[in-house]
C-alpha positions in Angstrom: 0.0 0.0 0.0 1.4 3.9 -0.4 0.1 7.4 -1.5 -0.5 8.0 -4.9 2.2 10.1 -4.9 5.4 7.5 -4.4 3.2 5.0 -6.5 3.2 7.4 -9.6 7.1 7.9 -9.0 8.0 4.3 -9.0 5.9 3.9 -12.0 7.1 6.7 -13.7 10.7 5.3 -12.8 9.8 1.7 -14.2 10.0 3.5 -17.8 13.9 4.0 -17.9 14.9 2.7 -14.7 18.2 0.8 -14.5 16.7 -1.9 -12.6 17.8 -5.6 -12.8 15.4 -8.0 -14.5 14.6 -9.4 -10.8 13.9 -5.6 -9.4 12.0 -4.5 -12.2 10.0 -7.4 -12.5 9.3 -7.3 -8.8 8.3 -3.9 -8.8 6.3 -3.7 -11.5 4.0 -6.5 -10.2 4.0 -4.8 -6.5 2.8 -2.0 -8.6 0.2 -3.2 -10.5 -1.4 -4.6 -6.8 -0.7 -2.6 -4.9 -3.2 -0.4 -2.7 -3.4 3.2 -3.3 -4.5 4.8 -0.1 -4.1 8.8 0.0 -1.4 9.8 2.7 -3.6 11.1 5.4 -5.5 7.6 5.7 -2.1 5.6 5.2 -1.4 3.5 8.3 1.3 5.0 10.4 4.0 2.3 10.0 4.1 2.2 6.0 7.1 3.3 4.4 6.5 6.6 2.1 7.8 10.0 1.5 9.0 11.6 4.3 9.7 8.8 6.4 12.0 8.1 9.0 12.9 4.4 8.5 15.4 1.9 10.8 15.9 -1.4 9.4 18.8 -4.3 9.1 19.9 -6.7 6.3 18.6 -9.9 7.9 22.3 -12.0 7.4 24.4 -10.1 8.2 22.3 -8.0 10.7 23.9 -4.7 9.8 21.5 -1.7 10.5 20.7 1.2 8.3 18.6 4.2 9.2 17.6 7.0 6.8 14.6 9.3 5.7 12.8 8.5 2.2 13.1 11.9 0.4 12.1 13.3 -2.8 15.3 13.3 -5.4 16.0 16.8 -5.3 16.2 16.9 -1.2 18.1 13.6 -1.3 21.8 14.6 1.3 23.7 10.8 2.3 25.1 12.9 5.0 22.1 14.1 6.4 21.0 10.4 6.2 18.2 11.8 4.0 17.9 9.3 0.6 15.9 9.7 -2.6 13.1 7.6 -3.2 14.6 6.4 -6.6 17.9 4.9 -4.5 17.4 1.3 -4.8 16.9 0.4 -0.8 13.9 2.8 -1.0 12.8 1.8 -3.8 12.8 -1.9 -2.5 11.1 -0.7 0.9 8.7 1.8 -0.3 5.0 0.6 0.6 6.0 -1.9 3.3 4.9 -1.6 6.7 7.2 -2.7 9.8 8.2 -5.9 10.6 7.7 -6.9 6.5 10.8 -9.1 5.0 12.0 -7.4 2.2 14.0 -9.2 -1.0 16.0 -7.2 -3.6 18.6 -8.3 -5.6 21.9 -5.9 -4.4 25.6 -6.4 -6.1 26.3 -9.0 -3.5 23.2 -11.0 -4.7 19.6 -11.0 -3.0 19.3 -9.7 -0.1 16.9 -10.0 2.5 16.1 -6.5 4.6 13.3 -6.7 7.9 11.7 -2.6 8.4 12.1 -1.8 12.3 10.7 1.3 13.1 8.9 3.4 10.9 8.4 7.3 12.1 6.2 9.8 9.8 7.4 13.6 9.2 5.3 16.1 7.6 
């Protein structure tokens, strides 16, 4: 599930997005079911714009914590990334506690969502 907003940009994306064949495919089918619910009626724990978001790569439990920005605001050192980075991309629409798979350089990787925190 996520606003209409992110699902418009991921779809826009899917058109010349430098996906793998496992990514793409996997996105494009979470598109085409997913549940478009506007932002204000969103449950608070889904991952969308704006979010803060904590979550580890299951193997080798290695945390990561970051807000989901628009392109533009996207700052690594702010810990602020663009929702077109792949790792948002991946988690975009799940809610916490949700398993995760995307296919990474080292191979597929398996991520778990922690804590989810909305910002304005």
């Amino acid at each position: 599930m996520m606003p209409p907003k992110e699902h418009g940009l991921l779809k826009k994306h899917c058109a010349h997005a430098n996906l793998c064949d496992y990514n793409l495919n996997k996105l494009i089918a979470e598109l085409k079911t997913a549940s478009i619910i506007p932002k204000n009626k969103l449950p608070h724990d889904v991952v969308c714009l704006s979010a803060a978001i904590k979550f580890r790569e299951v193997n080798s439990g290695k945390l990561y914590a970051f807000s989901i920005v628009e392109p533009h605001e996207a700052d690594i050192r702010q810990q602020k990334m663009s929702a077109l980075a792949p790792l948002s991309i991946a988690l975009l629409g799940y809610r916490k506690g949700a398993l995760v798979d995307w296919q990474m350089p080292g191979g597929i990787m398996i991520f778990e969502i922690l804590e989810v925190e909305q910002h304005a």
